[in-house]
Structure formats: structure tokens, C-alpha cells
N, C-alpha and C positions, 0 to 999 in steps of 0.2 A: 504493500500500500504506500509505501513511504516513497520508494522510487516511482509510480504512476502517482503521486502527488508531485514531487517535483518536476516530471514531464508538462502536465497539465497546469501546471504554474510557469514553466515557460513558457508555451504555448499560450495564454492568456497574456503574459508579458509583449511577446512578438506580435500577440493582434493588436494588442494597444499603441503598442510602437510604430507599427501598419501602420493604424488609423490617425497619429499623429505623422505620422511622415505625408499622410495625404492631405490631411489638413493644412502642413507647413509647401507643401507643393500649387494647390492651391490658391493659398494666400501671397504665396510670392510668383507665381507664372515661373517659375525658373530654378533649376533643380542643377546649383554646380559645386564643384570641391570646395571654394573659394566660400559656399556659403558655411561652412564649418569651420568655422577661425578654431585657435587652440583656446580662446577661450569660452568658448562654445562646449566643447568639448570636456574642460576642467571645471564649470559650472552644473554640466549634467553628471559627472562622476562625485563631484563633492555636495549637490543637492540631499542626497541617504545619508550621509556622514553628517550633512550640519542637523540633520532632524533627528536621522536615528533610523540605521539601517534593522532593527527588530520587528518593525512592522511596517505595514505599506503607508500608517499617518504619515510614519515618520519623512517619508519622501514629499507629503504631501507638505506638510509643515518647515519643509526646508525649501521647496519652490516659492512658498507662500513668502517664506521669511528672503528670499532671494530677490524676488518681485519689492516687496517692500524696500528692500534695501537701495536698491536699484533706482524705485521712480522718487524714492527722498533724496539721495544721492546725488539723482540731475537735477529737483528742484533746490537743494541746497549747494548748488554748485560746487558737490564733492566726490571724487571718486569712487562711484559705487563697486566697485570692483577692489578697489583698497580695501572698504568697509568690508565688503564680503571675505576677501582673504585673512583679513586681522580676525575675524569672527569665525573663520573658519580651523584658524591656529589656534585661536581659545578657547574654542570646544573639543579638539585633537588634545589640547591640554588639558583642561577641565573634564571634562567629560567624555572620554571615547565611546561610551554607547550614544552619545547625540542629545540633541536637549529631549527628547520623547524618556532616554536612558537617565533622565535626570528627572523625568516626572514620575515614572514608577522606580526608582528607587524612594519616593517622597512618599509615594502612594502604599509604597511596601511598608515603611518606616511609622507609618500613620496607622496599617492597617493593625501592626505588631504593641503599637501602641494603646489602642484604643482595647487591644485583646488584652493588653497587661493590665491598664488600667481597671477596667470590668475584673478581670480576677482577685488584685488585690479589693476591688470594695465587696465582689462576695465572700474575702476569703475575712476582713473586719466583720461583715454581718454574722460568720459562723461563728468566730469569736464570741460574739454579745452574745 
């Protein structure tokens, strides 16, 4: 099951990829090398890493955060590609599962807590 899950997980990856590759053909008439700059390229590879390669948010949450970066960048007349790479070395630093890797380990930390906390106050009421 595990290898026919990863099959079928790329195969859904490659349709999606499909269906953006005609979307991007499309929208530009014109389909050449030249439109894949390398930073094209190091923008789609480090989108999973700044979100969080563990689940598909996470890519989703690192395009999001890429786009943000990007149109505050050109309205604040700052290199959105600087911002991004500085932000992408401090989450390589800080957090290697991605910022998604940084909300469930909060989520875990919270859930562990909340189970501690409930035990010590039943374990006072068995006290009394």
C-alpha cells in the first residue's frame, strides 16, 4: 500500500504541475528556456522548505508567504528576493521543518500540556 500511495501521489503531483504548466502557457503565448530564470527555479525549490515540506499547507503557506513578500517588496521599494532569501536562511536556521514544523511542535507542546495540567488537578481532587 505504501509504495501504490506514493505512485499515486506523484501522479497527482505531475497532473497538477500539467495543469499549471498550461495555465503558465496560456497566460504568456510563449513557452521558452529563457522563461525559467534560476530564480524561478530556487523560488519553486525553497517554497516547501520556507512552509514546511510535512504536508502539502506547508507549500501552500510558503507560496503564500512568497507572494506577500514579493508585492510588499516592490511597493516598498525593497528587494523582495533579498527579503525572501534572508527569510529563507532563518528558517534553515531556526526551524528546519518550516514554519508549518514550528506550529505543531507548539500544537504538540500545548496539547502535552493541557494533558498535564488536567492530570495534576485530578490527581489534587483525589487527594481531598
Amino acid at each position: 500500500p505504501t509504495e501504490l500511495n506514493r505512485i499515486v501521489s506523484l501522479c497527482i503531483g505531475a497532473a497538477l504541475a500539467t495543469v499549471g504548466g498550461v495555465f503558465f502557457a496560456i497566460i504568456n503565448q510563449l513557452i521558452i528556456p529563457e522563461s525559467f530564470t534560476l530564480a524561478v527555479v530556487f523560488t519553486v525549490i525553497f517554497i516547501p522548505i520556507l512552509g514546511g515540506s510535512r504536508s502539502a499547507w506547508g507549500c501552500v503557506l510558503g507560496a503564500a508567504i512568497v507572494v506577500f513578500v514579493n508585492e510588499m517588496g516592490s511597493q516598498l521599494n525593497i528587494s523582495g528576493s533579498l527579503v525572501f532569501g534572508v527569510g529563507v536562511m532563518a528558517v534553515l536556521l531556526i526551524a528546519p521543518g518550516g514554519l508549518l514544523g514550528i506550529l505543531y511542535a507548539l500544537a504538540q507542546r500545548a496539547g502535552r500540556e493541557s494533558v498535564g495540567a488536567e492530570a495534576n488537578r485530578e490527581a489534587r481532587l483525589a487527594r481531598q
